[in-house]
Backbone bond lengths (Angstrom), bond angles and torsions (degrees), N, CA, C in turn:
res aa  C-N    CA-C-N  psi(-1)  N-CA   C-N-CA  omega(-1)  CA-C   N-CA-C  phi
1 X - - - 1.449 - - 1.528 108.52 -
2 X 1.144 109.26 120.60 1.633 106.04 174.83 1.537 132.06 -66.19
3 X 1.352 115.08 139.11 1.530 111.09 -151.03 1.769 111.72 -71.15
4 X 1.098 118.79 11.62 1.519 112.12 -178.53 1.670 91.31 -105.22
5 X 1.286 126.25 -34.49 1.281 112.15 165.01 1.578 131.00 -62.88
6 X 1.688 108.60 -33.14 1.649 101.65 160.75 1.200 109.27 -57.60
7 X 1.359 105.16 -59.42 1.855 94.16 -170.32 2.004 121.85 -54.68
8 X 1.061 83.81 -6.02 1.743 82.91 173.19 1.388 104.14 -107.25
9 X 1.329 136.96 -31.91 1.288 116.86 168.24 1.376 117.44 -62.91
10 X 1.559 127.37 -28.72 1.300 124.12 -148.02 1.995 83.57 -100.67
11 X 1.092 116.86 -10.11 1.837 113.08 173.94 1.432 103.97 -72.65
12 X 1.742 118.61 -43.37 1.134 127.34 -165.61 1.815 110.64 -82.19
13 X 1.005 111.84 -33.99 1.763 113.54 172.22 1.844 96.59 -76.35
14 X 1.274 120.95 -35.14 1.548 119.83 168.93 1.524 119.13 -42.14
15 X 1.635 101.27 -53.64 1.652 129.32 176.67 1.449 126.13 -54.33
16 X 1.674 92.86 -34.74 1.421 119.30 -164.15 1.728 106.65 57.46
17 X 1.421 125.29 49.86 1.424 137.63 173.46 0.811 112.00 -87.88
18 X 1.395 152.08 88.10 1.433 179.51 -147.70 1.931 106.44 -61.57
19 X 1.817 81.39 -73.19 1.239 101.59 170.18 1.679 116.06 -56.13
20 X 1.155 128.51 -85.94 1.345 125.03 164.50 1.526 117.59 3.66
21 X 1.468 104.36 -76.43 1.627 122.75 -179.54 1.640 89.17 -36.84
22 X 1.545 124.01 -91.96 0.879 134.35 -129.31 2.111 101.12 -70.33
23 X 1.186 101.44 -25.55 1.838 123.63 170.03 1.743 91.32 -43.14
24 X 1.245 118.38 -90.86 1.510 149.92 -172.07 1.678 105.24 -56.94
25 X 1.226 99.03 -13.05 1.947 96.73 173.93 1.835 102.73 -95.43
26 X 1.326 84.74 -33.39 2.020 86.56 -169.82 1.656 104.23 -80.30
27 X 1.609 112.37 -9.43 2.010 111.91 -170.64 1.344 80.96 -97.55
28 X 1.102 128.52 -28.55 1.668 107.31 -168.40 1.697 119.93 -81.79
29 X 1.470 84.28 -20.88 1.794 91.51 -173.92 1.704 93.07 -104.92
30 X 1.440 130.44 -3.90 1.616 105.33 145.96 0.947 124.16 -77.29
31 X 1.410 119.73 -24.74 1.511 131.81 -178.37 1.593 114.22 -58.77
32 X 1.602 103.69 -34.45 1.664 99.90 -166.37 1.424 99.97 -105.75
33 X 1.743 135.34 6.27 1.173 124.44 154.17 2.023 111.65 -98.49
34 X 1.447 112.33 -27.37 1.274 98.52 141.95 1.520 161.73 -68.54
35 X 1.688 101.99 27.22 1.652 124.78 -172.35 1.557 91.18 -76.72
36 X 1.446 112.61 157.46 1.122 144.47 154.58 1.628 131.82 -45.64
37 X 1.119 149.88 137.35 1.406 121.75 -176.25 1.368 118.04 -86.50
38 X 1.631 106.84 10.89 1.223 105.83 -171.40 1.781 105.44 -93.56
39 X 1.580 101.31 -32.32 1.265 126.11 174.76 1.554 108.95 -59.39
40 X 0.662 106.15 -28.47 1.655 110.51 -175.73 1.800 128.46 -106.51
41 X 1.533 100.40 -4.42 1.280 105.39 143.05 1.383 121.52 -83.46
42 X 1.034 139.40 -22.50 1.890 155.98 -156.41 1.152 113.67 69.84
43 X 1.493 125.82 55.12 1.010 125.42 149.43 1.905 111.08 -60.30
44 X 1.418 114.56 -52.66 1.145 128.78 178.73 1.345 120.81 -71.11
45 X 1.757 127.85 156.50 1.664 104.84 -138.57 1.784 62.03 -97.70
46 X 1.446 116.74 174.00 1.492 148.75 145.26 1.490 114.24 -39.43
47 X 0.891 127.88 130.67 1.479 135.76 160.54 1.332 107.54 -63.60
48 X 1.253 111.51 176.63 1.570 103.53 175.69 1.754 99.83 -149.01
């Protein structure tokens, strides 16, 4: 998960922003069924 997205989830569970949380929960989990197939063998390095 890329680190500007922890830091925005972990502001928004800070906030207790409902909306936010649930915004940044649904981009991350399109994000990781919209990967590449190249991305998902590991050709590509890991985020951290």
């Amino acid at each position: 998960m890329p680190q500007w997205l922890c830091n925005q989830l972990m502001r928004a569970f800070q906030n207790k922003n409902p909306r936010q949380i649930r915004l940044l929960n649904d981009s991350w989990f399109f994000y990781r069924t919209r990967r590449s197939p190249a991305e998902l063998s590991g050709s590509f390095e890991k985020s951290r």
